[in-house]
N, C-alpha and C positions, 0 to 999 in steps of 0.2 A: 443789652446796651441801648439807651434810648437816644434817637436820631432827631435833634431840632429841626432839621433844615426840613423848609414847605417842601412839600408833595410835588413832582413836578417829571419832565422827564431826563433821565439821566442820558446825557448825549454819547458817553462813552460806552452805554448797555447796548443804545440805540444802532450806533454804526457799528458794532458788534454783530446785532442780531439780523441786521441786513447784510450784512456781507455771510452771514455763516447761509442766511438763509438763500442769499443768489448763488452763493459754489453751490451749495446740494441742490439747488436744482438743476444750475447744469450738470453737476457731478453723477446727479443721482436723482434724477424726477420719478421715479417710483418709489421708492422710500420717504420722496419728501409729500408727495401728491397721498399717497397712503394713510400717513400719518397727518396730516394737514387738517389743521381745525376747520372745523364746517361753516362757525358762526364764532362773535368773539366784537363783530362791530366791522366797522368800512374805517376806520382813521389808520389803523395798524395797514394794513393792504393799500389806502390810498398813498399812506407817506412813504413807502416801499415803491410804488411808481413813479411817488414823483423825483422820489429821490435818484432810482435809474435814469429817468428822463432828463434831470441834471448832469448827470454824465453822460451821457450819448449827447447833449447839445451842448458840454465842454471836449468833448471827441468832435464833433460835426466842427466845431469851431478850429479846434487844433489843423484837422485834414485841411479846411478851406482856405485854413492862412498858409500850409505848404503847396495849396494847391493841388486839392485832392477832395469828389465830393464837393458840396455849395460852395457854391465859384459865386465872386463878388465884391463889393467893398467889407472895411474891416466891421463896419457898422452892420451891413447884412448879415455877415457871415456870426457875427458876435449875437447878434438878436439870436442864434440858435439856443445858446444857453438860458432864455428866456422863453421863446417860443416851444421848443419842444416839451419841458415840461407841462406848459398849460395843455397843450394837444391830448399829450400821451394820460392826462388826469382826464380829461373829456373822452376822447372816442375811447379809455377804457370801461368807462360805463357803457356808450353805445354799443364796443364788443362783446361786455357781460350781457347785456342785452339780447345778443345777437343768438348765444352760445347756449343762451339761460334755452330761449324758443325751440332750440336744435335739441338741446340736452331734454326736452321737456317732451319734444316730440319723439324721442328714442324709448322714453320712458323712466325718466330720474326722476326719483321723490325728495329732490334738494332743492333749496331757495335761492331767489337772485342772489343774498349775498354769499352764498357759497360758490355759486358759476363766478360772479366776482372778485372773489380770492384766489382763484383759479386764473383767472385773467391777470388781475395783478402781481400776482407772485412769479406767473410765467414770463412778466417782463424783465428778469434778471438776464436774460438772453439780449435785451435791447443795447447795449455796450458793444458787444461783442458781433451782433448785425451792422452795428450800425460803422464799422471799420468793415465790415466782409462787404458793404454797398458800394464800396472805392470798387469795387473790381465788376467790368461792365459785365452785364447779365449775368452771370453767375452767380454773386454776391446775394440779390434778394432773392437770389431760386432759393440759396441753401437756408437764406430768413424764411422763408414761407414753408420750408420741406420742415426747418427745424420748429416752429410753433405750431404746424400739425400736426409732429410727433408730439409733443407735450399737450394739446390737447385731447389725443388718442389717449394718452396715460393719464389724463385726469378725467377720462370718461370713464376709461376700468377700473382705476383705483377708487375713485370718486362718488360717480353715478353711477357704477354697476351696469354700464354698458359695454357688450359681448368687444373683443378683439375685433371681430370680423367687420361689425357692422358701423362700429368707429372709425375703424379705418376707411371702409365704403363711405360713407358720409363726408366726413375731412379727408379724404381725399379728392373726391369728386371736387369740392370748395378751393381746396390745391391748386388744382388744375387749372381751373376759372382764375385763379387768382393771379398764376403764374403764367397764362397765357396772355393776361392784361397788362404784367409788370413786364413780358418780354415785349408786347406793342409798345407800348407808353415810352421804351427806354430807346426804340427804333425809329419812334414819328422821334421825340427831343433831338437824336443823333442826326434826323435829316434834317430838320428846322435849324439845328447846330451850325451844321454846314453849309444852308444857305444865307446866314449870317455871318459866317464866315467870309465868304464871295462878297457880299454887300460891303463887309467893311473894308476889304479891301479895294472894291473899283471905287470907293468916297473916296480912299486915300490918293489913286488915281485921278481922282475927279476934282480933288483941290487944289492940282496942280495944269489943271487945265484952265482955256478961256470958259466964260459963262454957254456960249453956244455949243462948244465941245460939252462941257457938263452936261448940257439939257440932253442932248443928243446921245450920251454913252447912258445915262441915268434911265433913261426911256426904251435903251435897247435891252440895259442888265433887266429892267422890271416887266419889261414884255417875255422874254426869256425864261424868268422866273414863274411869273404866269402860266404860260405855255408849257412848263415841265412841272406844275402842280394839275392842272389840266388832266395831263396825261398821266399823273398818278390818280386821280379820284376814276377817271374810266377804266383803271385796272379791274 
């Protein structure tokens, strides 16, 4: 039977074959990394990223507006659905990048665009992080625990590098990585709370004369000074 309509792509193949392809990876990342084409082009693996990165920045968006996750105006919090796909299209080349140098120095005789595919396809997991980041420290441990497990499994299935020394490798990176996500999430939590204190002696402070102002304003930010102070000599 012969088919008129131009050549193009079929949108109902399309969300098909991303959704079949993001279960089986979380489902199942060794039978999908195993069998996973090596090369085939960058559009197939880049629209598969960007298309997770539009939902995790309509997730980011949902959390922000109950109040969960990017806190902010409706305009901030809504720029997620825009912003995060362009990100997650960029630093996933920088990560191909990143993984292609590692994988290459383990000993893989695969190309950038296979580390690449590998990269992309492992952001089916991004939805599913990016609700586990609501819950403080924990949330990006198990992001970071879980995208070094699939990149462990796309070293053995993949590159042909040993269990042992994949996990040596991305673990070590782990660690660094998750020792900077628990700092990062500790300085925001103190800076949090001394914006906190601030906004509430202004609220105090607008109900005072001008001299009172000058005078409580002076004391709150000598104060604040003097207890940042004494965290940097820690």
């Amino acid at each position: 039977m012969n088919d008129d309509r131009p050549a193009g792509i079929n949108v109902q193949d399309f969300v098909t074959s991303v959704k079949n392809t993001a279960v089986q990876v979380i489902t199942d990342p060794m039978g999908f990394f195993r069998y996973m084409q090596r090369g085939g082009g960058y559009v197939e693996p880049l629209l598969f990223m960007v298309v997770m990165g539009v939902i995790s920045g309509i997730l980011q968006t949902l959390l922000g507006i109950v109040g969960l996750g990017v806190s902010g105006t409706l305009f901030v919090v809504g720029a997620s659905i825009i912003l995060v796909p362009i990100f997650v299209a960029i630093f996933g080349f920088v990560g191909a990048g990143i993984v292609f140098l590692i994988w290459k120095f383990l000993g893989s005789q695969q190309t950038f665009e296979c580390a690449y595919r590998c990269i992309a396809f492992s952001g089916a997991i991004s939805p599913v992080t990016t609700v586990l980041n609501v819950i403080p420290y924990i949330g990006p441990v198990i992001g970071i625990g879980w995208m070094t497990f699939l990149m462990v499994v796309a070293s053995v299935e993949v590159h042909d590098v040993t269990p042992r020394m994949a996990w040596t490798v991305f673990g070590i990176l782990a660690a660094v990585l998750i020792i900077g996500s628990l700092s990062s999430q500790m300085t925001a939590r103190k800076y949090a709370t001394q914006f906190d204190k601030l906004e509430k002696e202004v609220g105090k402070i607008n109900e005072m004369s001008p001299e009172e102002a000058g005078k409580k304003m002076g004391e709150f930010l000598k104060g604040m000074q003097e207890g940042m102070g004494k965290r940097g000599q820690q």
